[in-house]
C-alpha positions in Angstrom: -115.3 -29.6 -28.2 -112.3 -28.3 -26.3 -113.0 -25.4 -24.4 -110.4 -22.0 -25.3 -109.3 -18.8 -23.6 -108.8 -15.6 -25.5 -106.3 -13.2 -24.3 -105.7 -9.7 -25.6 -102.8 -7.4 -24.3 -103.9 -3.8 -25.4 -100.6 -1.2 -25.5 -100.9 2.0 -27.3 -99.0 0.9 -30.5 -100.6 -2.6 -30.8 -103.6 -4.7 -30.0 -102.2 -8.6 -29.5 -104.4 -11.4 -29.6 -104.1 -15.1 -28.4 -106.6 -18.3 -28.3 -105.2 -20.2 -25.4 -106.1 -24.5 -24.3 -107.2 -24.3 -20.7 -103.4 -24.7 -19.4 -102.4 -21.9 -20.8 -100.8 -22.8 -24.0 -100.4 -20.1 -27.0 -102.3 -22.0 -30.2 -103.2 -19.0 -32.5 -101.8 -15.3 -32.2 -102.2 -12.2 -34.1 -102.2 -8.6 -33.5 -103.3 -4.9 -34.9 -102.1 -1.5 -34.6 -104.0 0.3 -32.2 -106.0 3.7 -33.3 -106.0 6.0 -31.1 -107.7 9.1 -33.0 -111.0 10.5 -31.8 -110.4 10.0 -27.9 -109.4 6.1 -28.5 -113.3 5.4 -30.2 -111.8 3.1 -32.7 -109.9 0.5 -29.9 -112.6 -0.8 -28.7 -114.7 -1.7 -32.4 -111.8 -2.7 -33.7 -111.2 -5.5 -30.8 -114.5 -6.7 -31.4 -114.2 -6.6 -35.2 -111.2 -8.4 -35.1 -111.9 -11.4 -32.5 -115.3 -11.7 -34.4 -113.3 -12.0 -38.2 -110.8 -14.5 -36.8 -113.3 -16.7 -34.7 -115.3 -17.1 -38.5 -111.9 -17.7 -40.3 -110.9 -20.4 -37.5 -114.7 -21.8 -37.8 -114.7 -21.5 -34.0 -117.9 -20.8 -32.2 -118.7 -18.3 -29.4 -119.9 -21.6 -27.2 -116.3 -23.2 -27.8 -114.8 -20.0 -25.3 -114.6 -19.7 -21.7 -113.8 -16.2 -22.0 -112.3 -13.6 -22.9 -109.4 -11.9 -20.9 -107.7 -8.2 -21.1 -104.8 -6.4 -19.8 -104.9 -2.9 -20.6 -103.2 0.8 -19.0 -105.1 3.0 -17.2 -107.3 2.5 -13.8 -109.8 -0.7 -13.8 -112.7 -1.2 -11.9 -113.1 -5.2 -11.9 -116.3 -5.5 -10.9 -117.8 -2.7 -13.5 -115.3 -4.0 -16.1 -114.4 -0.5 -16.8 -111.2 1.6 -17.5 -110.5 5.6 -17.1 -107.3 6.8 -17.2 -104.9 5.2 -20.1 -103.8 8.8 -21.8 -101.5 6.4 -23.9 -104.9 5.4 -25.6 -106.5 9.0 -25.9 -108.8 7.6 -23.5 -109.5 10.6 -21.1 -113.0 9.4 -20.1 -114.5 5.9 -18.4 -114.9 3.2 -21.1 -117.3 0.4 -20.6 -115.1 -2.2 -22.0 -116.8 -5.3 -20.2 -120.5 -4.0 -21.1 -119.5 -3.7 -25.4 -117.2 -6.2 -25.5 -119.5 -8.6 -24.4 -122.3 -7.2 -26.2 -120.4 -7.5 -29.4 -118.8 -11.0 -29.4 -121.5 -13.0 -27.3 -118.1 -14.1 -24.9 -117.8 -13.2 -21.0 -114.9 -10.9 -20.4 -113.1 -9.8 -17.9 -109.7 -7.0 -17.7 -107.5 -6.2 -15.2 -104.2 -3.6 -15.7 -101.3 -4.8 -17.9 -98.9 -4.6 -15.4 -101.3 -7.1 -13.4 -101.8 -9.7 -15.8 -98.1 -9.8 -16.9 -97.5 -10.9 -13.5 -100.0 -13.4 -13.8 -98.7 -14.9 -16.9 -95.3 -15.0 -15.2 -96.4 -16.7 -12.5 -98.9 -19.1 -14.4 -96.6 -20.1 -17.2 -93.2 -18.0 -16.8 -90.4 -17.7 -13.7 -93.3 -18.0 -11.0 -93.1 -21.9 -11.4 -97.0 -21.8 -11.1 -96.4 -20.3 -7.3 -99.1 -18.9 -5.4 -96.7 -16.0 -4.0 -95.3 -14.3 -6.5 -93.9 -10.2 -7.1 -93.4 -9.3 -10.7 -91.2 -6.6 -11.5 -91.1 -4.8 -14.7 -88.3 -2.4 -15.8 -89.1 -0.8 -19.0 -89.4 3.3 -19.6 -91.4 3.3 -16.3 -91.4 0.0 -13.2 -94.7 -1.2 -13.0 -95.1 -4.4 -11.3 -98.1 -7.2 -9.8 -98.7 -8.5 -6.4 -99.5 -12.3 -6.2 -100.3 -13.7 -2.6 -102.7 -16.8 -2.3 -103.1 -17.3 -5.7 -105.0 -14.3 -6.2 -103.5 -10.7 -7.3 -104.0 -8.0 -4.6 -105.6 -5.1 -6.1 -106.1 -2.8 -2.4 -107.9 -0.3 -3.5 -107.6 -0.2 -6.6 -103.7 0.6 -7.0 -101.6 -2.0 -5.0 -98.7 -3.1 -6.5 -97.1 0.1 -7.6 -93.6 -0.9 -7.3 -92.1 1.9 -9.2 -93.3 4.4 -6.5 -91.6 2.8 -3.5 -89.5 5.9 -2.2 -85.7 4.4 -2.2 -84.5 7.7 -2.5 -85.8 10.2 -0.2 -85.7 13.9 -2.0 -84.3 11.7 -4.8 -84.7 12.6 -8.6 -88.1 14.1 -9.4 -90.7 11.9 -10.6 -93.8 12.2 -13.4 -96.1 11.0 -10.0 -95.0 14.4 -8.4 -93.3 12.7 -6.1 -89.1 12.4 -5.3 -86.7 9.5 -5.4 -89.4 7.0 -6.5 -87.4 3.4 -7.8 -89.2 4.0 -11.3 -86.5 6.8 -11.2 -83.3 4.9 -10.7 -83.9 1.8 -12.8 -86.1 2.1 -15.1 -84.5 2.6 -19.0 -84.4 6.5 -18.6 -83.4 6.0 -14.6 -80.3 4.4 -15.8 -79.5 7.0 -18.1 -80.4 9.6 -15.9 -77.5 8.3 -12.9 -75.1 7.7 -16.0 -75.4 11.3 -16.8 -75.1 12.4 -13.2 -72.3 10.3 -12.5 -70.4 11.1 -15.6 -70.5 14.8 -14.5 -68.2 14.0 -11.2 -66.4 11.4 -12.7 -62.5 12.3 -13.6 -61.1 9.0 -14.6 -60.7 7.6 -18.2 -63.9 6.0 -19.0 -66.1 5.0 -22.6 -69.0 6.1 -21.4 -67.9 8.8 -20.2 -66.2 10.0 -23.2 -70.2 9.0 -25.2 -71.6 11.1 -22.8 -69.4 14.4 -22.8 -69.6 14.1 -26.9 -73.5 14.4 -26.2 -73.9 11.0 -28.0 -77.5 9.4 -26.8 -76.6 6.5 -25.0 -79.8 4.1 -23.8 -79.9 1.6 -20.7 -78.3 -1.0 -22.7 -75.5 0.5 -23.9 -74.8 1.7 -20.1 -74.6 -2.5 -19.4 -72.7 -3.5 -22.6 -70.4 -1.0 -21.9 -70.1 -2.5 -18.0 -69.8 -5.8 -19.2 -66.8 -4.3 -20.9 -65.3 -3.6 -17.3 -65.9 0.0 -18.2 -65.0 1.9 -14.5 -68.0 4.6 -14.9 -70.8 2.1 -16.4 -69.9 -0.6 -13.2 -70.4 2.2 -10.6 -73.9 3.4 -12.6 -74.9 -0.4 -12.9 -74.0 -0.8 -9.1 -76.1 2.1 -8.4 -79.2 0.7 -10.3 -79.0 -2.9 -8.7 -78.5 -1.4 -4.9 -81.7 0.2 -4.9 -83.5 -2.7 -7.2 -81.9 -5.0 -4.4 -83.4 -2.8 -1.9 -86.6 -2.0 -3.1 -86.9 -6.4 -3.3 -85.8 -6.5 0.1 -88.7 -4.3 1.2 -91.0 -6.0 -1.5 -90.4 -9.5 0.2 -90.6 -8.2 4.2 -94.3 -7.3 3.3 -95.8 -10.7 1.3 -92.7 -13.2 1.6 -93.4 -14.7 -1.8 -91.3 -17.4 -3.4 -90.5 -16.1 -6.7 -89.8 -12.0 -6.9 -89.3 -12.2 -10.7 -87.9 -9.3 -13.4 -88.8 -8.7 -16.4 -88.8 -5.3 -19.0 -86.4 -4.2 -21.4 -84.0 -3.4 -18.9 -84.1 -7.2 -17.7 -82.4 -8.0 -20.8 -79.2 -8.0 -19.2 -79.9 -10.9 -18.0 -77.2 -12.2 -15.0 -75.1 -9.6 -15.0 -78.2 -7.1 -13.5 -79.7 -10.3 -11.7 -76.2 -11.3 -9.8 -75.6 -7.6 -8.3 -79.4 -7.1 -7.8 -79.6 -10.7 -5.4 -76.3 -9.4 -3.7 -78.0 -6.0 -2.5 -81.4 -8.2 -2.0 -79.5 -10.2 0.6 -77.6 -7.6 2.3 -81.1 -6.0 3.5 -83.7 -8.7 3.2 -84.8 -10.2 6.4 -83.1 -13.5 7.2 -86.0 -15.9 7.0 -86.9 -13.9 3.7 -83.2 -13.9 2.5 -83.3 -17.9 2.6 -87.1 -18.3 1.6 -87.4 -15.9 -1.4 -85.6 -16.1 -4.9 -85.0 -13.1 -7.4 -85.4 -14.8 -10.9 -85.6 -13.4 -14.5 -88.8 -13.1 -16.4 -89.1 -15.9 -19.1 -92.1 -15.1 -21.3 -91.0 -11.9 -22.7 -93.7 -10.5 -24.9 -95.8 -12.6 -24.1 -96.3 -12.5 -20.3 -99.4 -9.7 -21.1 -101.0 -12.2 -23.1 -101.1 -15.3 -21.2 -101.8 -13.4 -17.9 -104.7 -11.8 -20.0 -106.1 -15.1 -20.6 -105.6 -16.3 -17.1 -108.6 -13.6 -16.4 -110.7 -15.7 -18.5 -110.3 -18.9 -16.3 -112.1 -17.5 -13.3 -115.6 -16.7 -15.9 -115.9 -20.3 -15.9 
């Protein structure tokens, strides 16, 4: 009988679902929408329901699983296999994910945080070539990001690898942390927008962007980089804006763990070269020269399902 992983990647819209072979390969996927009424009560039954109904419709045993991994918001405790914190999920008290979970399908578990075990599905199966030092970086509404050194993710005290609150900016743009000029606020989605608005304020020159902006059209990240790619004057100084402090943020990033792959992914990653290009130039103006020749910026591969694979990476050390 070969032996699966199951990964789940819990967000606060939907619940996807994966049975993995051992090397990480995606064999069967599905998802549900995640209920959050009545404090998040229903996520948790609902998981269990759902891996138990599929399991019977696959006629696949409990035995045939070497576990079951999660990536979910909110603070984890490994060891308890608990999470407190995810307000995304209405879940403003500590859930005992590991202890009901396991109680309900009969399969170990194990969870880590979703920005976590997207890095380790990038560096498993994605732009981390299977590397043993690897920074993810995620640019989506918010930058979250993992820490990979020796093949294992560093946790600290419970909140390493909280890229998005590296201070590039100091007395910067206010952040939801409390604190000013964190990176989360220059290039995350709504960072962009936010320098494209500032910028258009001072800028005098003829400009499309520009002109969306003083109409009070909404514009989003990508429209700020289409419109750049158009050689629009305004949109290359806000995209040059974004990349120097993502270029020196990985500068920073690399002088602490050296890895071999600093890879980005998000929604914002979607421009593809054209960010990754101006981001490796600013990356080599301040990175440390052994670090400048040793580490490579690359862009995520597995999209959507980075959280999913990382999830059921978990699962692998249960064995």
């Amino acid at each position: 009988m070969d032996k699966k992983l199951l990964g789940i990647d819990l967000g606060g819209t939907t619940i996807k679902f994966g049975i993995l072979s051992l090397d990480g390969e995606i064999q069967q996927k599905w998802s549900v929408e995640t209920n959050i009424l009545d404090e998040g009560s229903h996520i948790v039954p609902d998981i269990i329901e759902s891996i138990n109904h599929h399991l019977d419709m696959y006629k696949m045993p409990q035995e045939q699983f070497v576990g079951i991994g999660m990536g979910t918001p909110g603070t984890v405790d490994l060891e308890k296999g608990t999470v407190v914190g995810a307000y995304n999920l209405n879940w403003k008290t500590t859930q005992h994910i590991k202890d009901e979970i396991e109680k309900g399908t009969g399969i170990k578990f194990a969870v880590d945080n979703d920005a976590n075990v997207a890095a380790l599905g990038e560096a498993w199966k994605g732009a981390g070539n299977n590397s043993d030092e690897v920074v993810f970086v995620t640019l989506g509404t918010g930058v979250g990001g993992g820490v990979i050194s020796n093949g294992e993710l560093l946790h600290g005290q419970g909140a390493a690898g909280e890229i998005g609150h590296m201070n590039v900016h100091p007395n910067g743009y206010l952040c939801t942390c409390g604190g000013h000029g964190c990176l989360e606020t220059y290039t995350s989605a709504t960072g962009v927008v936010h320098i494209a608005r500032d910028q258009a304020e001072k800028y005098a020159g003829s400009s499309q962007l520009k002109a969306a902006l003083d109409n009070g059209t909404d514009i989003s990240s990508k429209d700020v980089f289409d419109t750049a790619k158009q050689e629009d004057p305004l949109a290359l100084r806000v995209v040059d804006e974004v990349c120097y402090y993502l270029g020196m943020a990985s500068a920073n990033i690399a002088a602490l763990t050296n890895p071999e792959y600093i890879v980005i992914g998000g929604g914002v990653s979607a421009a593809g070269d054209f960010l990754l290009d101006r981001v490796v130039a600013n990356f080599k103006q301040f990175a440390f020269p052994t670090i400048r020749e040793s580490t490579t910026l690359r862009l995520a591969e597995l999209g959507n399902d980075a959280g999913l694979i990382g999830a059921a990476s978990l699962a692998l050390k249960l064995q």
